[in-house]
VEXKE-118443 format. One record per residue (C-alpha): residue in one letter; x, y negated, z. Coordinates in nm, 4 decimals. Layout:
BEGIN
<"A", <X, Y, Z>>
...
This chain:
BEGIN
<"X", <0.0000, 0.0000, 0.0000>>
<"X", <0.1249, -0.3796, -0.0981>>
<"X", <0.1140, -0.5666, 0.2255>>
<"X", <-0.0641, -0.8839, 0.1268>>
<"X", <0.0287, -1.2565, 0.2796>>
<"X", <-0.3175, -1.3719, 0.4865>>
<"X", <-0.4462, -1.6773, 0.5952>>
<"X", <-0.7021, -1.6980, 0.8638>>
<"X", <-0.8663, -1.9938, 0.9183>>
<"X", <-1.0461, -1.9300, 1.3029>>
<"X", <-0.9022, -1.7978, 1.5979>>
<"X", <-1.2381, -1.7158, 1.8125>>
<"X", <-1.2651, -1.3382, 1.8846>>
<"X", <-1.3582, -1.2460, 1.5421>>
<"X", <-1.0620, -1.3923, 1.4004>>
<"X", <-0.8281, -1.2902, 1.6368>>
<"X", <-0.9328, -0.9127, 1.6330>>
<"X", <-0.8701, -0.9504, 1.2406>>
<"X", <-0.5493, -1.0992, 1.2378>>
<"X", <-0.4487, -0.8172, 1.4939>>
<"X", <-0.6416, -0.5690, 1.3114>>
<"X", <-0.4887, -0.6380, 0.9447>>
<"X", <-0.1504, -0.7131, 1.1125>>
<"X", <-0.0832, -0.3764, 1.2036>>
<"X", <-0.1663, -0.2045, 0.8807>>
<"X", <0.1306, -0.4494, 0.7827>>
<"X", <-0.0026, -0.7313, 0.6058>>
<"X", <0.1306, -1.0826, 0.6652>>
<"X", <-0.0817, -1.3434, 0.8889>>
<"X", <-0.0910, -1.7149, 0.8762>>
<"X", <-0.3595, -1.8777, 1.1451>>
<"X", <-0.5211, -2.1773, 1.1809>>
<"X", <-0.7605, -2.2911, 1.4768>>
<"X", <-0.8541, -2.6338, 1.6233>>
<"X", <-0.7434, -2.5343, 1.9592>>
<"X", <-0.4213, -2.4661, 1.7797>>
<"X", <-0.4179, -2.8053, 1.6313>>
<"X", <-0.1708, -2.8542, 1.2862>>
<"X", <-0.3258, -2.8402, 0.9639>>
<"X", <-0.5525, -2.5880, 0.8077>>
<"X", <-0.3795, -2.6414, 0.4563>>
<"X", <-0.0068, -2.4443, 0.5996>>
<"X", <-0.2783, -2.1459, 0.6101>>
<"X", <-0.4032, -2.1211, 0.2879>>
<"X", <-0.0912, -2.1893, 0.0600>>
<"X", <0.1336, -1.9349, -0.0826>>
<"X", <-0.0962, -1.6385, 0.0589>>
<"X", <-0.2833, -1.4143, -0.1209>>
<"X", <-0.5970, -1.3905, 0.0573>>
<"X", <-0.7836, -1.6182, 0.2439>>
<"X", <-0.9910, -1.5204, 0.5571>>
<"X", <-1.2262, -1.7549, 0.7125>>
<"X", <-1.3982, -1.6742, 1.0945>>
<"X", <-1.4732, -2.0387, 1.1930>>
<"X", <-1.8710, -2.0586, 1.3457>>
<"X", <-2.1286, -2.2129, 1.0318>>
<"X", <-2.1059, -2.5459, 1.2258>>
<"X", <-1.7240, -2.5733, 1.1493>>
<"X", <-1.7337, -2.4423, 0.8212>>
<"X", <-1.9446, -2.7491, 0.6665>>
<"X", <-1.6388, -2.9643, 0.7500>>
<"X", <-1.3804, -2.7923, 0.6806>>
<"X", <-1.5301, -2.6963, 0.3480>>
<"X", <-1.5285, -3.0358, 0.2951>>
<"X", <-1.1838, -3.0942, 0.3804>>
<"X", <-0.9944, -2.8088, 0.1813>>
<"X", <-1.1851, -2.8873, -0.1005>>
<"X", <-0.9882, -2.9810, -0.3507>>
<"X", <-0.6639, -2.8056, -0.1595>>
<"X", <-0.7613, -2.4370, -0.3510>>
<"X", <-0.5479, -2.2257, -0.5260>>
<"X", <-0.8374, -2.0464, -0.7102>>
<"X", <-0.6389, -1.7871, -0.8232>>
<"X", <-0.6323, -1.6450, -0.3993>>
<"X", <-0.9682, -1.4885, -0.2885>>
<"X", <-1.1752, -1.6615, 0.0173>>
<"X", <-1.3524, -1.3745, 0.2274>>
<"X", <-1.5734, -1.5543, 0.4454>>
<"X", <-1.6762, -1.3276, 0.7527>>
<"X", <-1.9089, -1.5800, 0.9654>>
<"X", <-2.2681, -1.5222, 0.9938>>
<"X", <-2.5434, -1.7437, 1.0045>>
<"X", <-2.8169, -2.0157, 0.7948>>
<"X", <-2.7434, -2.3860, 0.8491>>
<"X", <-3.0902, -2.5016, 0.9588>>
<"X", <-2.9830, -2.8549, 0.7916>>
<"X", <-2.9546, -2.6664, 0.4657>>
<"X", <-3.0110, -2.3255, 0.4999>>
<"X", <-2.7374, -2.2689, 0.3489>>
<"X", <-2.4943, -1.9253, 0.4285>>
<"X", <-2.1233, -1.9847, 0.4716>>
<"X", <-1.9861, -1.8630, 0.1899>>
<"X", <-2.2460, -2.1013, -0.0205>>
<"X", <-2.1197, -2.3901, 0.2017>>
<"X", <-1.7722, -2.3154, 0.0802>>
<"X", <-1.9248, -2.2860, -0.3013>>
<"X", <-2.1510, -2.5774, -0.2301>>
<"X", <-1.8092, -2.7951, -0.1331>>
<"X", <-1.5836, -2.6376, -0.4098>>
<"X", <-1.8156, -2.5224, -0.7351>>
<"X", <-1.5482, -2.3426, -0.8646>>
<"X", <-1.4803, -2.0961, -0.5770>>
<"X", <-1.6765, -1.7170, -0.6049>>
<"X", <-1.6623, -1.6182, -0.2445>>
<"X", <-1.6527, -1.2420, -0.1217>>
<"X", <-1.8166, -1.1736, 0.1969>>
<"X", <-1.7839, -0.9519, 0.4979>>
<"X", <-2.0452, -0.7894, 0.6855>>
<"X", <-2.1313, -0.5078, 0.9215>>
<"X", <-2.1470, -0.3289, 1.2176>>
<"X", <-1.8672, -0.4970, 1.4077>>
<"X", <-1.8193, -0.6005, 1.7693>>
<"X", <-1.5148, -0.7751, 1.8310>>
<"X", <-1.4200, -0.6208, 2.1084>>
<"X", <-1.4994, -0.2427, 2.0344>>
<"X", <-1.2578, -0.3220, 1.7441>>
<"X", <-1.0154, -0.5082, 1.9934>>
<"X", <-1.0050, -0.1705, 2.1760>>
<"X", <-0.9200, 0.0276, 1.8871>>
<"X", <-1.2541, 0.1980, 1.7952>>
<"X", <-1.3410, 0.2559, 1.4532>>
<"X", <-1.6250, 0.0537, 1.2712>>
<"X", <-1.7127, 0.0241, 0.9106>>
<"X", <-1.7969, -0.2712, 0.7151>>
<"X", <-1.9371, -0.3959, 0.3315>>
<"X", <-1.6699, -0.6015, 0.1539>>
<"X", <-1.8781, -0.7866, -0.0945>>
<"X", <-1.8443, -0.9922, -0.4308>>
<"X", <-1.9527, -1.0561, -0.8093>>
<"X", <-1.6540, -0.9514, -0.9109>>
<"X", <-1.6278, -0.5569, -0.8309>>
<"X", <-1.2902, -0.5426, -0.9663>>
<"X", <-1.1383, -0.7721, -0.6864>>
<"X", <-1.3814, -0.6509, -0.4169>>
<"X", <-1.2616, -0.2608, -0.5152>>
<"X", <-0.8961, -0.3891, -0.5476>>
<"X", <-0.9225, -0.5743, -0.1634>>
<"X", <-1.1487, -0.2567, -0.0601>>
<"X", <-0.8503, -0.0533, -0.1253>>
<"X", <-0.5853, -0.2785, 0.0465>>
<"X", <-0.7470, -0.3720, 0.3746>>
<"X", <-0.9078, -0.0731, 0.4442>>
<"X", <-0.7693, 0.1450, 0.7518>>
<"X", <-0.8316, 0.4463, 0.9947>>
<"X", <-1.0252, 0.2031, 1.2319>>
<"X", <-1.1781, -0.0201, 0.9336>>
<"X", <-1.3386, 0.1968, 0.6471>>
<"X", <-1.4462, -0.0865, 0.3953>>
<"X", <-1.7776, -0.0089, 0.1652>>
<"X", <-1.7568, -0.2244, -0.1925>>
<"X", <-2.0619, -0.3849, -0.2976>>
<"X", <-2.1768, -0.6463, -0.6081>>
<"X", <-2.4201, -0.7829, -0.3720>>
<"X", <-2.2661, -1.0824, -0.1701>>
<"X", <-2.5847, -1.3176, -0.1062>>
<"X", <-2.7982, -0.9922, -0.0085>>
<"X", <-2.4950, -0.8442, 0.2148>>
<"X", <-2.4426, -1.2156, 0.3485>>
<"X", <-2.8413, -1.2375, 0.4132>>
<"X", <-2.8882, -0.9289, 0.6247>>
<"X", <-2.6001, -1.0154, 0.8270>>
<"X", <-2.7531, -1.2830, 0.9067>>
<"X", <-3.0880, -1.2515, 0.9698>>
<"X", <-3.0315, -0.9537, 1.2134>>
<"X", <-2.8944, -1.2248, 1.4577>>
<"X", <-3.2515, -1.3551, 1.4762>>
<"X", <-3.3813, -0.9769, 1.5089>>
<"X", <-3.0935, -0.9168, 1.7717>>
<"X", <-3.1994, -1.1856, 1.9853>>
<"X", <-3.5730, -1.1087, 1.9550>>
<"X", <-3.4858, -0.7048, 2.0637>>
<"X", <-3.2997, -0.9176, 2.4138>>
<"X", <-3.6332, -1.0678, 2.4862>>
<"X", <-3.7944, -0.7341, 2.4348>>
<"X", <-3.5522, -0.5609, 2.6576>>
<"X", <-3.5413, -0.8455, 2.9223>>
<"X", <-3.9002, -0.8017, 2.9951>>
<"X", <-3.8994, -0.4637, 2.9935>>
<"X", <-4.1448, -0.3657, 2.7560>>
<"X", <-4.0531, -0.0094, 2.6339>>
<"X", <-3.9114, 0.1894, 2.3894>>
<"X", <-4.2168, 0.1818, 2.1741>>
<"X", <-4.2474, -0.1617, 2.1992>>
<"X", <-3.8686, -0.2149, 2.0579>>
<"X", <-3.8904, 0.0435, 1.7737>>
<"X", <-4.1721, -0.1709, 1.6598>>
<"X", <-4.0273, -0.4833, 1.7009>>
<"X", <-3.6943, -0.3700, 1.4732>>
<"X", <-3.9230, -0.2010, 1.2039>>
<"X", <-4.1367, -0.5154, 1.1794>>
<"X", <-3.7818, -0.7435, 1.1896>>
<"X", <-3.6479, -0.5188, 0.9353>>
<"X", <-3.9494, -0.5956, 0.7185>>
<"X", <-3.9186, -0.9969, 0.7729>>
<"X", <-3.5319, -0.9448, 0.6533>>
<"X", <-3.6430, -0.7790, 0.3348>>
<"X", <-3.8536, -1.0610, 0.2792>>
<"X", <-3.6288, -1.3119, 0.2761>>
<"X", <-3.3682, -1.1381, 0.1559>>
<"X", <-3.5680, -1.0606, -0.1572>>
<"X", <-3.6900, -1.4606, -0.2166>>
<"X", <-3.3490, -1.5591, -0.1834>>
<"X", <-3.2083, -1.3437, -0.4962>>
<"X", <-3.0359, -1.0519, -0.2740>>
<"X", <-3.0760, -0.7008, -0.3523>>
<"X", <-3.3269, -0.5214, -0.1120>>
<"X", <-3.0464, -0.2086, -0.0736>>
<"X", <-2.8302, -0.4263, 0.1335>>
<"X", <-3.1013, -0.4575, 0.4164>>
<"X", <-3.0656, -0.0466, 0.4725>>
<"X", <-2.6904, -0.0989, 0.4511>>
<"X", <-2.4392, -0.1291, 0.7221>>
<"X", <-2.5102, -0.5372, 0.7133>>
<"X", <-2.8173, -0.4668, 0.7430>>
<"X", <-2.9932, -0.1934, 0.9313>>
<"X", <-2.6394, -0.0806, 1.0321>>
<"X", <-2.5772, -0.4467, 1.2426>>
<"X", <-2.8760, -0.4489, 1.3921>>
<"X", <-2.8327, -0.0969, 1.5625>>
<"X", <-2.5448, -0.1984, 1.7491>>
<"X", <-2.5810, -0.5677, 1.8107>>
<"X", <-2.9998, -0.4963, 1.9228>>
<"X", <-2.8639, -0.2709, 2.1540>>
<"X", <-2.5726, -0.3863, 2.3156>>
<"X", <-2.4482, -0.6340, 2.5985>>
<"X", <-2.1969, -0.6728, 2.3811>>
<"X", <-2.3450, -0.8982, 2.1190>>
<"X", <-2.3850, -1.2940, 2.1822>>
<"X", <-2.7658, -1.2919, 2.0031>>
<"X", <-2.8939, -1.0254, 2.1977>>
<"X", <-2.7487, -1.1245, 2.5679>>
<"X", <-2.8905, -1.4587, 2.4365>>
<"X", <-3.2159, -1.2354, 2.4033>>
<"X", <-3.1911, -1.1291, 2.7690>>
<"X", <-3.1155, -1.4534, 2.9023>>
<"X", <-3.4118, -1.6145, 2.7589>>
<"X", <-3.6357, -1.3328, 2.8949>>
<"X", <-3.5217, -1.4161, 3.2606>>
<"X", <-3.6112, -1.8262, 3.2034>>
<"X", <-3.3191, -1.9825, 3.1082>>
<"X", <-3.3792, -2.2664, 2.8556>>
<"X", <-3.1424, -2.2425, 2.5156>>
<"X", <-2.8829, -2.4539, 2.6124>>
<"X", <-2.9025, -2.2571, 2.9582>>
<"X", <-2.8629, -1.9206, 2.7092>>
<"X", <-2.5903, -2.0306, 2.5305>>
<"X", <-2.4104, -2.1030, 2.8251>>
<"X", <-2.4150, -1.7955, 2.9989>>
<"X", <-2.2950, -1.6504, 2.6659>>
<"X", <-2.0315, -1.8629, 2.6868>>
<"X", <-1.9818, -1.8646, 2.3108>>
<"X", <-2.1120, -1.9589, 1.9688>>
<"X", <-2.4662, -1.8063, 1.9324>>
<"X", <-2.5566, -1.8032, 1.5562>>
<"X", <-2.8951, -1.6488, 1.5805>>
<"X", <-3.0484, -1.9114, 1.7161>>
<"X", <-2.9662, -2.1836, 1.4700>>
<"X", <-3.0472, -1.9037, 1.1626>>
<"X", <-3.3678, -1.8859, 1.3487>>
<"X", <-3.4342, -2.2169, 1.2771>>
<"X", <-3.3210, -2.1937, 0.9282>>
<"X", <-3.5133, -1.9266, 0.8117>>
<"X", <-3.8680, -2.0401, 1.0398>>
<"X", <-3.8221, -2.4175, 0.7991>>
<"X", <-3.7574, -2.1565, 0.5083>>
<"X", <-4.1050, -1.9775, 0.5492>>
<"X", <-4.2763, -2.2864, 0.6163>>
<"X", <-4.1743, -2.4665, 0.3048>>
<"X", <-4.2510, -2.1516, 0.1288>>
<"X", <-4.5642, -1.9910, 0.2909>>
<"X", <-4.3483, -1.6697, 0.3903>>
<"X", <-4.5053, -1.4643, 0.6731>>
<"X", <-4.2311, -1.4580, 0.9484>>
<"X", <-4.3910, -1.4462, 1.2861>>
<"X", <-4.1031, -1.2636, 1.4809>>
<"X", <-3.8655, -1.5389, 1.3631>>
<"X", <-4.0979, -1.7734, 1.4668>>
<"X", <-4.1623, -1.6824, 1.7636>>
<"X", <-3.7993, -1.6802, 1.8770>>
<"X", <-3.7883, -2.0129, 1.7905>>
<"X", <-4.0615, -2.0927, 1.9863>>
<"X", <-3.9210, -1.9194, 2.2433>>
<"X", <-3.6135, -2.0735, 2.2472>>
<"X", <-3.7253, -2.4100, 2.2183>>
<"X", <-3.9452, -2.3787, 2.5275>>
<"X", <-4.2390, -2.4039, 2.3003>>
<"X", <-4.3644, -2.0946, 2.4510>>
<"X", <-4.2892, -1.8721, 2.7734>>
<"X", <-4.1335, -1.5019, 2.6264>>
<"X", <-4.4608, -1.3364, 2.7299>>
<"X", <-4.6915, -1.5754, 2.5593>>
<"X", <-4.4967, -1.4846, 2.2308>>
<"X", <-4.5295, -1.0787, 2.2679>>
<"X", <-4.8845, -1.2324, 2.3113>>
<"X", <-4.8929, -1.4081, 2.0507>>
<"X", <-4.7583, -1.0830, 1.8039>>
<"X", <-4.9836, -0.8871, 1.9406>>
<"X", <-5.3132, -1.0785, 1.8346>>
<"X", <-5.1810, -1.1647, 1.4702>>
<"X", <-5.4446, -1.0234, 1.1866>>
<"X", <-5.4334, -0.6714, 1.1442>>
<"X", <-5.3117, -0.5758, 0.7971>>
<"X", <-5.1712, -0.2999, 0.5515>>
<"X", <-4.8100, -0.1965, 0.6719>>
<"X", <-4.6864, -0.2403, 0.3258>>
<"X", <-4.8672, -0.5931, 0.2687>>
């Protein structure tokens, strides 16, 4: 294998475990963080791959920033999750959105920074429009923790990494209130379907929601203390407020803000997305967690497949 020369631009726990992760198959790392101060551009020159972990919040100006500072020759792989609510935007379309010319690859899937930190295995979807590059990359950063799955499906991979924040958080409430097993299955099922939805409006392939960005992160990060969205979840479910939440997270919490995105998205488009909704009801103190199992619980009956 040709060790490659990587940038990473992001140094929170999903960068770091990266950087540690791709630096003992061998490969070269160059980081950048704020904390670390300097200047993101000594990260992305003379490298041949460019890795970006910085929150959706950070990305916007940064994109902005490195703009015109692109080799476009060097891939970006953009592994943060999340919907701007300003533009509902994902973060690799920030990046495109900022610099046209750039064709992103993503990173998705089924992996908890700190089960990788310990050296458990995991498997991701390395995604892109280009299958060439994504199948070359596949081949080069995959390892015996990290087995890497190629896909032509960025937006759809991006989207169901995404959403399943929102779901993750919702299955928190669930399990903060105690409500059962049953109550929990239905809840995913029901989230998965309000992924599909929006993953299917937005251009994505439906595949990628049964995937390991899809149905794959949602079975570890709706089930585990370990994930940000869904201790976020449990929080709420005892009475915190959201900026109480976030706090006793004590780090970034994209769910909540892709929440917000996709609840504006099926307003402006009529969408049916009631769990979404409700979390951000929830989370904006809007309504109490049991008034919004309520409030699921008396919606119209209907079709399953409607």
């Amino acid at each position: 294998m040709t060790a490659l020369s990587i940038g990473v631009l992001g140094l929170g726990a999903w960068g770091q475990t990266l950087s540690d992760l791709f630096s003992r198959q061998g490969h070269q790392i160059k980081v950048w963080s704020r904390r670390s101060g300097g200047s993101p551009l000594e990260a992305i020159r003379a490298v041949d791959l460019v890795l970006v972990t910085v929150s959706l919040a950070g990305s916007k100006q940064l994109a902005t920033d490195l703009a015109g500072d692109w080799d476009l020759r060097v891939p970006l792989l953009s592994c943060s999750k999340g919907l701007d609510p300003e533009t509902q935007l994902t973060a690799s379309q920030i990046w495109q959105a900022a610099n046209p010319e750039l064709n992103p690859l993503v990173l998705s899937g089924p992996n908890l920074a700190t089960e990788l930190a310990q050296g458990c295995p995991a498997a991701s979807v390395l995604a892109g429009v280009e299958l060439g590059r994504v199948q070359q990359l596949q081949r080069q950063l995959s390892s015996d923790q990290l087995r890497l799955y190629a896909s032509a499906d960025p937006l759809g991979v991006e989207l169901a990494g995404a959403l399943k924040n929102v779901m993750a958080i919702a299955a928190g409430i669930c399990d903060g209130l105690q409500l059962g097993a049953n109550a929990k299955a239905s809840l995913l099922c029901r989230g998965m379907a309000e992924m599909g939805l929006v993953i299917q409006n937005l251009g994505g392939e439906q595949g990628s929601l049964y995937g390991l960005a899809g149905l794959g992160d949602l079975l570890a990060t709706a089930n585990s203390p370990l994930s940000r969205n869904y201790r976020f979840g449990l929080a709420l479910a005892g009475g915190a407020s959201a900026s109480e939440a976030q706090a006793s997270v004590g780090a970034t919490v994209e769910g909540f803000k892709t929440a917000q995105a996709v609840a504006a998205l099926g307003e402006r488009h009529g969408w049916s997305l009631p769990i979404c909704q409700q979390v951000v009801r929830t989370a904006d103190g809007r309504s109490s967690p049991q008034e919004a199992v309520h409030a699921l619980m008396q919606r119209s009956l209907r079709d399953e497949q409607a």
